[in-house]
N, CA, C and O atoms as a Tinker XYZ file with bonds, in Angstrom:
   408  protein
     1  N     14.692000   66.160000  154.006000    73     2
     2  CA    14.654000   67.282000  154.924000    64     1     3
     3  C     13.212000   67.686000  155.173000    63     2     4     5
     4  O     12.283000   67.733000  154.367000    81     3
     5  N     13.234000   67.986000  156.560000    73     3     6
     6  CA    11.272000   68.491000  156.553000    64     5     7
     7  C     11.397000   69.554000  156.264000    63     6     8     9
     8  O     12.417000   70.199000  156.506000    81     7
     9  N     10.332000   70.024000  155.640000    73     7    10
    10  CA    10.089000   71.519000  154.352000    64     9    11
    11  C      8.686000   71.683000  155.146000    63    10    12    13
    12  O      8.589000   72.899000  154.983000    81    11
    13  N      7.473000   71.324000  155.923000    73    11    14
    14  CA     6.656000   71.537000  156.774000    64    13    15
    15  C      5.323000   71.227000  155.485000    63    14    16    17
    16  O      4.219000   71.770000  155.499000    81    15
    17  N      5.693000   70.470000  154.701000    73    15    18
    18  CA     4.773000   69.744000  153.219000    64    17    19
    19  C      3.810000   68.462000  154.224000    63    18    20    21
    20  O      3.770000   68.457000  155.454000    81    19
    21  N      3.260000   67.677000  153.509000    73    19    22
    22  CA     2.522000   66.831000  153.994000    64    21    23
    23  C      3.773000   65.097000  153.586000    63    22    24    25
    24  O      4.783000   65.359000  152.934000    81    23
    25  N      3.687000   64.469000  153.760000    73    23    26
    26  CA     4.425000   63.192000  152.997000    64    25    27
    27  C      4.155000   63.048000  152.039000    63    26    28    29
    28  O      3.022000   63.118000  151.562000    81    27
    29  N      5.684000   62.678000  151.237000    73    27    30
    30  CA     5.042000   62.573000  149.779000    64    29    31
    31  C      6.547000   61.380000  149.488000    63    30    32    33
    32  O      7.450000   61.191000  150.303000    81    31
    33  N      6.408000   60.662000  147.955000    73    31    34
    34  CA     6.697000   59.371000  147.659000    64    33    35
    35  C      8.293000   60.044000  147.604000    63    34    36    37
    36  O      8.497000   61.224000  147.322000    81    35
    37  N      9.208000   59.201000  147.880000    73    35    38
    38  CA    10.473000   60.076000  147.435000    64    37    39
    39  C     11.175000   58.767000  145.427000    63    38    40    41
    40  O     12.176000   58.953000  144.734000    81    39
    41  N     10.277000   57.891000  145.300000    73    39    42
    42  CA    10.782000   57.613000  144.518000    64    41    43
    43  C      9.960000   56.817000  143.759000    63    42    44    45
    44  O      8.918000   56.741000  144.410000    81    43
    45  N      9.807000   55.986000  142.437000    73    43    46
    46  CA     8.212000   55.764000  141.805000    64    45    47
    47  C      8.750000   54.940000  140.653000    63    46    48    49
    48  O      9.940000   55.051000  140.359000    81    47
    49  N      7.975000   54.140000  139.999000    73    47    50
    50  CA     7.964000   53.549000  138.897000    64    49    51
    51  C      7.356000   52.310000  139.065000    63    50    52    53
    52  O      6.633000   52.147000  140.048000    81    51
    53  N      7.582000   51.143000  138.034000    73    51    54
    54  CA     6.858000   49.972000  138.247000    64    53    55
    55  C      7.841000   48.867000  138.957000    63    54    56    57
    56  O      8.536000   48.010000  138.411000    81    55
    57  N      7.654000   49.200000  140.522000    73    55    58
    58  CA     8.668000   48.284000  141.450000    64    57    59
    59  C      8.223000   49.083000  143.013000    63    58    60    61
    60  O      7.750000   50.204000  143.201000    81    59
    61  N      8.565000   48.087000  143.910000    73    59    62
    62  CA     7.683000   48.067000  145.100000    64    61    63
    63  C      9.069000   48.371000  145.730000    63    62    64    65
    64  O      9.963000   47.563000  145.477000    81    63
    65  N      9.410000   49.625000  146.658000    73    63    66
    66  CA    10.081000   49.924000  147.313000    64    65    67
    67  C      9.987000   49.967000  148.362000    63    66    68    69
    68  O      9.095000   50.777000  148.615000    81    67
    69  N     10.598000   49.349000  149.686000    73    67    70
    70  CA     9.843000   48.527000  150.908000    64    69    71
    71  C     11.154000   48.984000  152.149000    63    70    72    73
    72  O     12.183000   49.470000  151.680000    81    71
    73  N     11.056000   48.807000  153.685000    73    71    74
    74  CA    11.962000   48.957000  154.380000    64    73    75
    75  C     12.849000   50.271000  154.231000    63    74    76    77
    76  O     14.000000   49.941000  153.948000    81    75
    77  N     12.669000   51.898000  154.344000    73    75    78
    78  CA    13.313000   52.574000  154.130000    64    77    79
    79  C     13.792000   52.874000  155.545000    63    78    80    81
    80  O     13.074000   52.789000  156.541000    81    79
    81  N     15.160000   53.257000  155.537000    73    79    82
    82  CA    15.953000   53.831000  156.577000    64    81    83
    83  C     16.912000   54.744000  156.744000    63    82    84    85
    84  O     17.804000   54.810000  155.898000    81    83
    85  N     16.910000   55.342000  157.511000    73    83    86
    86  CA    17.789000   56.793000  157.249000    64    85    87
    87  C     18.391000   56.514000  157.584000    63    86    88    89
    88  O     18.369000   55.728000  158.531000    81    87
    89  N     19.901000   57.209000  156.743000    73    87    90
    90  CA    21.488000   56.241000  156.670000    64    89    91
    91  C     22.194000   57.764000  157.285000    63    90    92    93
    92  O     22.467000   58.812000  156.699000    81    91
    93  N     22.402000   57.160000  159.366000    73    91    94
    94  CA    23.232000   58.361000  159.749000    64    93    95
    95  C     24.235000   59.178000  158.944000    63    94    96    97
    96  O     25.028000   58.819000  158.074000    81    95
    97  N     23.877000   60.886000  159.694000    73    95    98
    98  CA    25.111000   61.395000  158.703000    64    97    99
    99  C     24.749000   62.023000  157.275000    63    98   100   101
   100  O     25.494000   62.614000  156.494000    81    99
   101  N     23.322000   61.706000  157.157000    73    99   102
   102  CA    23.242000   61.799000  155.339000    64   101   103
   103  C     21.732000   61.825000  155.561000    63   102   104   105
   104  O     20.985000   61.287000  156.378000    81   103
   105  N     21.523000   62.847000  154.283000    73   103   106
   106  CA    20.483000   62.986000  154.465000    64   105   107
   107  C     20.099000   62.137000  152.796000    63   106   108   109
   108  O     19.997000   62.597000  151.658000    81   107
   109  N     19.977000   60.838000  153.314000    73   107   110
   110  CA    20.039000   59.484000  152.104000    64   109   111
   111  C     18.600000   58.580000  153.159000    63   110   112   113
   112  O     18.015000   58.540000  154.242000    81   111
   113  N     18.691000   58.102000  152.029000    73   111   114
   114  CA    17.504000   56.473000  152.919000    64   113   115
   115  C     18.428000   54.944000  152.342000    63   114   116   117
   116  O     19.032000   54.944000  151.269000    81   115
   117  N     18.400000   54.233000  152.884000    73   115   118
   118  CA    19.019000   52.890000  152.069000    64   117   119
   119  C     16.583000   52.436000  152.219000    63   118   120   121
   120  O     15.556000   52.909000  152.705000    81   119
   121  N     17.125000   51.159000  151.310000    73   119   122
   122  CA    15.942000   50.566000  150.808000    64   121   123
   123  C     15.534000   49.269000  149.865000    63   122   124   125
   124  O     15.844000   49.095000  148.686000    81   123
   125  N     14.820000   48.486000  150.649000    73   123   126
   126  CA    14.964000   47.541000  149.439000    64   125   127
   127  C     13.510000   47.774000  148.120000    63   126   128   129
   128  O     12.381000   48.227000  148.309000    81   127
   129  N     14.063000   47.326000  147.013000    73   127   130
   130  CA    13.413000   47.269000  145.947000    64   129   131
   131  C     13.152000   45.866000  145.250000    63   130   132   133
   132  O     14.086000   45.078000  145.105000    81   131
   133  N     11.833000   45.560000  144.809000    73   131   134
   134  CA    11.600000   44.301000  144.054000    64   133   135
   135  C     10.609000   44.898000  142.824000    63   134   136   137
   136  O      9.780000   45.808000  142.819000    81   135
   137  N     11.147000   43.833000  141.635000    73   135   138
   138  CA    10.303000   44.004000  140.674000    64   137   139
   139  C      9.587000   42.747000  140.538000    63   138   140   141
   140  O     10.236000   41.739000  140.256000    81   139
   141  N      8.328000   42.681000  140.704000    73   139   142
   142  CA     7.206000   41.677000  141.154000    64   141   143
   143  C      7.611000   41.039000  139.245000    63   142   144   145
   144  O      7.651000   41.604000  138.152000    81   143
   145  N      7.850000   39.526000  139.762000    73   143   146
   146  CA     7.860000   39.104000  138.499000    64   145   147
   147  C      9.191000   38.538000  137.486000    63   146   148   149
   148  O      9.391000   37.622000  136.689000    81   147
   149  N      9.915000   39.668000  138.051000    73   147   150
   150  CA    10.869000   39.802000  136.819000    64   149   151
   151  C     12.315000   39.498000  137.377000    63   150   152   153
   152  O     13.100000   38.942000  136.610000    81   151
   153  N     12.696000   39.795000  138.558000    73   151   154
   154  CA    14.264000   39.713000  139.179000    64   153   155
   155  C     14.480000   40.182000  140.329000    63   154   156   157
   156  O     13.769000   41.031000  140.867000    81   155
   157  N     15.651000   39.588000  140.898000    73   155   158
   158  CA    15.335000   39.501000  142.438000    64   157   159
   159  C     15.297000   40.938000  142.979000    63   158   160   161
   160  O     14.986000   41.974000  142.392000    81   159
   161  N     15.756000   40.705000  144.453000    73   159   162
   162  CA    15.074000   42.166000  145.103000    64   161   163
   163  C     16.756000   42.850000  144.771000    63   162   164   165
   164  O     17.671000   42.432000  144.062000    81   163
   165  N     16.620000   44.087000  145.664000    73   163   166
   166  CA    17.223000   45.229000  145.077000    64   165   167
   167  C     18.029000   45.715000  146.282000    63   166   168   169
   168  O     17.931000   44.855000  147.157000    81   167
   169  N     18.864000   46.846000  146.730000    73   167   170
   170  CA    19.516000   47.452000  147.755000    64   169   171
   171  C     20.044000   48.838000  147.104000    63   170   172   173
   172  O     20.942000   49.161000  146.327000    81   171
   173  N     18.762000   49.648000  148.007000    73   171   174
   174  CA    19.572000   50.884000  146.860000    64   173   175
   175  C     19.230000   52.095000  147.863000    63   174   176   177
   176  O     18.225000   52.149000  148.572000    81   175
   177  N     20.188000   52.994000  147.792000    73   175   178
   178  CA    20.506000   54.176000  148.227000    64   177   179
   179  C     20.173000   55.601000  147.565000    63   178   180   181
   180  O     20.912000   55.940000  146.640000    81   179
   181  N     19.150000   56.459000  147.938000    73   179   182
   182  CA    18.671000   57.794000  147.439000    64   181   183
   183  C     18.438000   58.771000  148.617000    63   182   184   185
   184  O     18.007000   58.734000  149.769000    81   183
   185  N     19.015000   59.786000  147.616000    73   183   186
   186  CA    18.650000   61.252000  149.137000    64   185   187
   187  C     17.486000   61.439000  149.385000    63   186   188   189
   188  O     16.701000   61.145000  148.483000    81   187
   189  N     17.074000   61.840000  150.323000    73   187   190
   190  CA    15.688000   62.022000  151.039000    64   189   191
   191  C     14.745000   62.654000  150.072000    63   190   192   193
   192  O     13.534000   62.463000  150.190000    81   191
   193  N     15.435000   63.695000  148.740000    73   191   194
   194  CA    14.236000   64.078000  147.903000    64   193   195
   195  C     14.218000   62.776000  146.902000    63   194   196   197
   196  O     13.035000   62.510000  146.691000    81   195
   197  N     14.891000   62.064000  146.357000    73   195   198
   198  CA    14.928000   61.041000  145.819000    64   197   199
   199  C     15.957000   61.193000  144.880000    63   198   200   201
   200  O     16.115000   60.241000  144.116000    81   199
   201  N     16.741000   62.225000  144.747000    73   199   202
   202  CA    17.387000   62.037000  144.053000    64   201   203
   203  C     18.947000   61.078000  143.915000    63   202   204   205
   204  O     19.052000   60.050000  144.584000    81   203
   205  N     19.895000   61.454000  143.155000    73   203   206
   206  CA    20.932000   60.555000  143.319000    64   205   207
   207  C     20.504000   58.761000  143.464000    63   206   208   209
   208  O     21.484000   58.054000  143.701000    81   207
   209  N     19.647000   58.295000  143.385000    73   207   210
   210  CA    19.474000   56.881000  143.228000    64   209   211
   211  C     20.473000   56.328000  142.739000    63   210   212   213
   212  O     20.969000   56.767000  141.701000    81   211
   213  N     21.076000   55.044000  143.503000    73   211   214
   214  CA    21.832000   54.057000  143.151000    64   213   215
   215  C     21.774000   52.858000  143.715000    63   214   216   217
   216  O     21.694000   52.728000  144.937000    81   215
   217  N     21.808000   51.823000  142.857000    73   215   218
   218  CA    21.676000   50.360000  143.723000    64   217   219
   219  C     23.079000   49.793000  143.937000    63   218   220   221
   220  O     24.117000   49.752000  143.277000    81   219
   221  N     22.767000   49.469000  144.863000    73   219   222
   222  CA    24.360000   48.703000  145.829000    64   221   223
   223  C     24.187000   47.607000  145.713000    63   222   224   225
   224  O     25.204000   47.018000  146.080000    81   223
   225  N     23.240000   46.768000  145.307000    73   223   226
   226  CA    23.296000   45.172000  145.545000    64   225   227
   227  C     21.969000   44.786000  144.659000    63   226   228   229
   228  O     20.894000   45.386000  144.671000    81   227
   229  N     22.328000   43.612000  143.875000    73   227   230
   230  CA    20.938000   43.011000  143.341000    64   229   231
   231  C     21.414000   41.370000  143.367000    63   230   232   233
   232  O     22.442000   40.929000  142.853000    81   231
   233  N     20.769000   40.884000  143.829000    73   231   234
   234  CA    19.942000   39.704000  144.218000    64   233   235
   235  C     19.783000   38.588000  142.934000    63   234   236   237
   236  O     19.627000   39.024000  141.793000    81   235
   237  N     19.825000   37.342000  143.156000    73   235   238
   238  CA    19.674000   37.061000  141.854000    64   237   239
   239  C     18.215000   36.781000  141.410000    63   238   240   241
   240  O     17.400000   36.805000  142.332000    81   239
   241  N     17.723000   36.514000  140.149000    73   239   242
   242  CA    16.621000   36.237000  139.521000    64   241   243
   243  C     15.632000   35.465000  140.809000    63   242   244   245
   244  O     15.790000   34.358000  141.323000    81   243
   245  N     14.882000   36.214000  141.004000    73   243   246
   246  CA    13.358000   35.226000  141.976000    64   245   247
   247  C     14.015000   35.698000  143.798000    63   246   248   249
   248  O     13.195000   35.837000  144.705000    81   247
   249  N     14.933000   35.809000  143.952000    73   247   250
   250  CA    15.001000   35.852000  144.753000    64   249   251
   251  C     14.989000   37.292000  145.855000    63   250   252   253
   252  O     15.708000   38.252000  145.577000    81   251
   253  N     14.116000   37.304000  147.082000    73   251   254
   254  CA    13.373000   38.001000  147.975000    64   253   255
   255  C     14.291000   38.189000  148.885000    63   254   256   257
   256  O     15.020000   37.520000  149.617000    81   255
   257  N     13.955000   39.768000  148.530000    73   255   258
   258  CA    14.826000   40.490000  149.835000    64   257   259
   259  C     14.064000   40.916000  151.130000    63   258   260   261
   260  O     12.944000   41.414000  151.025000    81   259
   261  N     14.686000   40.716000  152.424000    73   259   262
   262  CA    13.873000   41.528000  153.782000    64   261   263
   263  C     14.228000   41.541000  155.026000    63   262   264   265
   264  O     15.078000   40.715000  155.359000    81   263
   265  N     13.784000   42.301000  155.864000    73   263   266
   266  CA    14.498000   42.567000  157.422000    64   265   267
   267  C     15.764000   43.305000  156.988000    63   266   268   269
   268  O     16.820000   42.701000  157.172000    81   267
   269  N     15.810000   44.407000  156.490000    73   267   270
   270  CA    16.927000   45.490000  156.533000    64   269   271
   271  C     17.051000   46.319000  157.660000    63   270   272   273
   272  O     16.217000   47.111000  158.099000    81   271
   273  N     17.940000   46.114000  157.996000    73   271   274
   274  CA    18.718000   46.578000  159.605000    64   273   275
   275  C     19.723000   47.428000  159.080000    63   274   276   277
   276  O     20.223000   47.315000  157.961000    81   275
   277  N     20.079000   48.526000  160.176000    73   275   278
   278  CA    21.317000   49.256000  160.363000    64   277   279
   279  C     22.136000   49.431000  161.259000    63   278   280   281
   280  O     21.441000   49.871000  162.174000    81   279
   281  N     22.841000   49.397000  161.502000    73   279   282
   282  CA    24.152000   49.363000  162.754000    64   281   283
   283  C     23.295000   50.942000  163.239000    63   282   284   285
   284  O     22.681000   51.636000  162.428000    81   283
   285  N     23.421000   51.225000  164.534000    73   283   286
   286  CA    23.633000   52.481000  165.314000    64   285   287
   287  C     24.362000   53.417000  164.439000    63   286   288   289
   288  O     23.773000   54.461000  164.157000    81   287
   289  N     25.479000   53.233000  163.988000    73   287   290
   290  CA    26.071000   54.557000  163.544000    64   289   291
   291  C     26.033000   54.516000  161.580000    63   290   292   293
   292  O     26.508000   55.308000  160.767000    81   291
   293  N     25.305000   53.318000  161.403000    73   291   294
   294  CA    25.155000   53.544000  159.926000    64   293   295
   295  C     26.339000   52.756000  159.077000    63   294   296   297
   296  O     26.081000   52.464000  157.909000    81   295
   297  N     27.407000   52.463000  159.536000    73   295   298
   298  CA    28.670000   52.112000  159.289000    64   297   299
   299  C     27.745000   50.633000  158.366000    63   298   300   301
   300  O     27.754000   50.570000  157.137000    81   299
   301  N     27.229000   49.878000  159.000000    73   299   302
   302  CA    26.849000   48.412000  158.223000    64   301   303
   303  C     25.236000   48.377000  158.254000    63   302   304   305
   304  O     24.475000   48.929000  159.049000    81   303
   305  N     24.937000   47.511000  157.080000    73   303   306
   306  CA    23.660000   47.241000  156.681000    64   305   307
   307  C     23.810000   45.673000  156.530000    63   306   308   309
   308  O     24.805000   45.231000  155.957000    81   307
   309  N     22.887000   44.864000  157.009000    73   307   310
   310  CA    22.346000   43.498000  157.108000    64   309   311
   311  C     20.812000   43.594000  156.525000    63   310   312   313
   312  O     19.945000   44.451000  156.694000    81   311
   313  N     20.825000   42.430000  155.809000    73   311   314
   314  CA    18.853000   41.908000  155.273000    64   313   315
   315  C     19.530000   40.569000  155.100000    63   314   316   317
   316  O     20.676000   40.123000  155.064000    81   315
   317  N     17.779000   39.962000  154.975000    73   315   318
   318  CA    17.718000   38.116000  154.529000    64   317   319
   319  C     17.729000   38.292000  153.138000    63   318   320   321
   320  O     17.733000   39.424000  152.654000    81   319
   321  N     17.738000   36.913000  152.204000    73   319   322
   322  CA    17.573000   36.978000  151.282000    64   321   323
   323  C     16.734000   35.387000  151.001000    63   322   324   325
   324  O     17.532000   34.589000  151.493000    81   323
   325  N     16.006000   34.891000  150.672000    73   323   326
   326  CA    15.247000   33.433000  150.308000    64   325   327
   327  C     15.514000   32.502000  149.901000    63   326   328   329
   328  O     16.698000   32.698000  149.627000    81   327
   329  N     15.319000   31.617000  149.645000    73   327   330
   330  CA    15.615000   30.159000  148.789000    64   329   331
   331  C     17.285000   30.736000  147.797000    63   330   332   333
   332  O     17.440000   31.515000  146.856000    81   331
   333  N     18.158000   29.974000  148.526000    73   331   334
   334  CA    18.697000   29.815000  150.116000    64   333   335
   335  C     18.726000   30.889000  151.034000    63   334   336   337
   336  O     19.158000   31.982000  150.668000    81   335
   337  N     18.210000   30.658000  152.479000    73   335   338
   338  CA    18.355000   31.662000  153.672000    64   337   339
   339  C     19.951000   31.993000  153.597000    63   338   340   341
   340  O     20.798000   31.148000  153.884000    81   339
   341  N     20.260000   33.303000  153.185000    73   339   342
   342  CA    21.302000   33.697000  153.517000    64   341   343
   343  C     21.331000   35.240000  153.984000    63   342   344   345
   344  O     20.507000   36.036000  153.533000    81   343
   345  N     22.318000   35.621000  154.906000    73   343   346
   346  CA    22.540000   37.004000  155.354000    64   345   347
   347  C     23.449000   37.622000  154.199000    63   346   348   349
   348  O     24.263000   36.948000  153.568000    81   347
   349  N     23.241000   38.842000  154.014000    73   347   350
   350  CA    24.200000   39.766000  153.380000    64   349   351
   351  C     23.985000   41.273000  154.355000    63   350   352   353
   352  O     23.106000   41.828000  155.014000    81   351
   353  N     25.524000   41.497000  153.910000    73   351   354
   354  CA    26.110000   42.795000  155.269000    64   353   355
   355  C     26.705000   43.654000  154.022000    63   354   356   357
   356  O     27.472000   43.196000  153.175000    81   355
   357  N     26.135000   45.184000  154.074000    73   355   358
   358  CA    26.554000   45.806000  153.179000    64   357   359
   359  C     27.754000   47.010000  154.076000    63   358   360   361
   360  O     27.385000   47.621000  155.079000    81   359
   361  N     28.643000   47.106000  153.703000    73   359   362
   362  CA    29.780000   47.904000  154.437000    64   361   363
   363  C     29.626000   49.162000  153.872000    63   362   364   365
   364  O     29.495000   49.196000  152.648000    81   363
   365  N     29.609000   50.476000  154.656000    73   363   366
   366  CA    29.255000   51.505000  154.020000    64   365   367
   367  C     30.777000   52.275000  153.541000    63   366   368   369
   368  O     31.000000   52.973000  152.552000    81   367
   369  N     31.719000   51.837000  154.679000    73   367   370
   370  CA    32.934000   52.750000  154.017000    64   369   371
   371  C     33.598000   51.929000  152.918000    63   370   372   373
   372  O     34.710000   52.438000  152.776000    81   371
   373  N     33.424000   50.596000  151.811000    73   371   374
   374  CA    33.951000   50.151000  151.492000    64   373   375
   375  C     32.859000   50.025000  150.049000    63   374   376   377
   376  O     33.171000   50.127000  148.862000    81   375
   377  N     31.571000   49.783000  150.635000    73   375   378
   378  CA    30.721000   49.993000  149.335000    64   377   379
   379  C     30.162000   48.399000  149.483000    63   378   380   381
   380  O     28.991000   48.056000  149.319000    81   379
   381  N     31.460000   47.383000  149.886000    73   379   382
   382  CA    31.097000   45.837000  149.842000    64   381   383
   383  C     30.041000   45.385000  150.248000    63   382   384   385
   384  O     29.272000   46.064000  150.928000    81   383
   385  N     29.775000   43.984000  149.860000    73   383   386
   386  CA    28.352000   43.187000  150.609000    64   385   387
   387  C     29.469000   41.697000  150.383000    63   386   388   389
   388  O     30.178000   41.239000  149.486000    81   387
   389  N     29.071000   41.329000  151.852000    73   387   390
   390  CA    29.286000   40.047000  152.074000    64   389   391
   391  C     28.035000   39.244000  152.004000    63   390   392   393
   392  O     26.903000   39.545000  151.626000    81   391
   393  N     28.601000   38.015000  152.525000    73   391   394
   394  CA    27.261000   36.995000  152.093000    64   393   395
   395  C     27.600000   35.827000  153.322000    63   394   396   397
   396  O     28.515000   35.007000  153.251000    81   395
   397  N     26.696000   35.958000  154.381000    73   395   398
   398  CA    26.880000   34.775000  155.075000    64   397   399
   399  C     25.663000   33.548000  155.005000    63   398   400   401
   400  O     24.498000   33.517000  155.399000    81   399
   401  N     26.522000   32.586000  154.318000    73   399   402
   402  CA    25.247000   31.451000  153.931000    64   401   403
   403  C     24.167000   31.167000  155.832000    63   402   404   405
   404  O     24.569000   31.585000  156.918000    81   403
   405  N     23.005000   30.467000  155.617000    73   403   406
   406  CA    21.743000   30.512000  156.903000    64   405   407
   407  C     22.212000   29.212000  157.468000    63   406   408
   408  O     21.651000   28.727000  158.450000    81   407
């Protein structure tokens, strides 16, 4: 919510949080997350102050998440994922992620 503050981080630790988007309807961001090093990228959902954090999807070991898209009304979420090119579609009224191989 704007509070008339300057920008500030809505979420922090040792992991690179990348692609944020405001998820109609909600005052949430979806977002991807990677931990440089250690396991694949991330798909996770927090309210605009940062709270409530939760991840919806993790990726397996090494593998890179990116290009997170949202439908117009928020209903679906699409990103790539790397070695193998594959799509995943995250469904918002269902919680699911599909997986369409590249």
């Amino acid at each position: 919510a704007y509070d008339g503050g300057g920008p500030r981080p809505i979420t922090g630790g040792a992991h690179d949080d990348t692609e944020p988007r405001w998820l109609p309807g909600e005052e949430a961001l979806l977002f991807l997350r990677h931990h440089p090093g250690r396991r694949g990228g991330e798909l996770w959902r927090a309210d605009t102050d940062g709270a409530r954090p939760k991840r919806l999807f993790a990726a397996e070991r090494g593998r890179h998440l990116d290009g997170l898209s949202l439908s117009p009304d928020g209903a679906w979420a699409a990103w790539r994922q790397s070695e193998p090119e594959i799509v995943h579609l995250w469904e918002r009224a269902t919680g699911r992620v599909r997986t369409i191989p590249g």
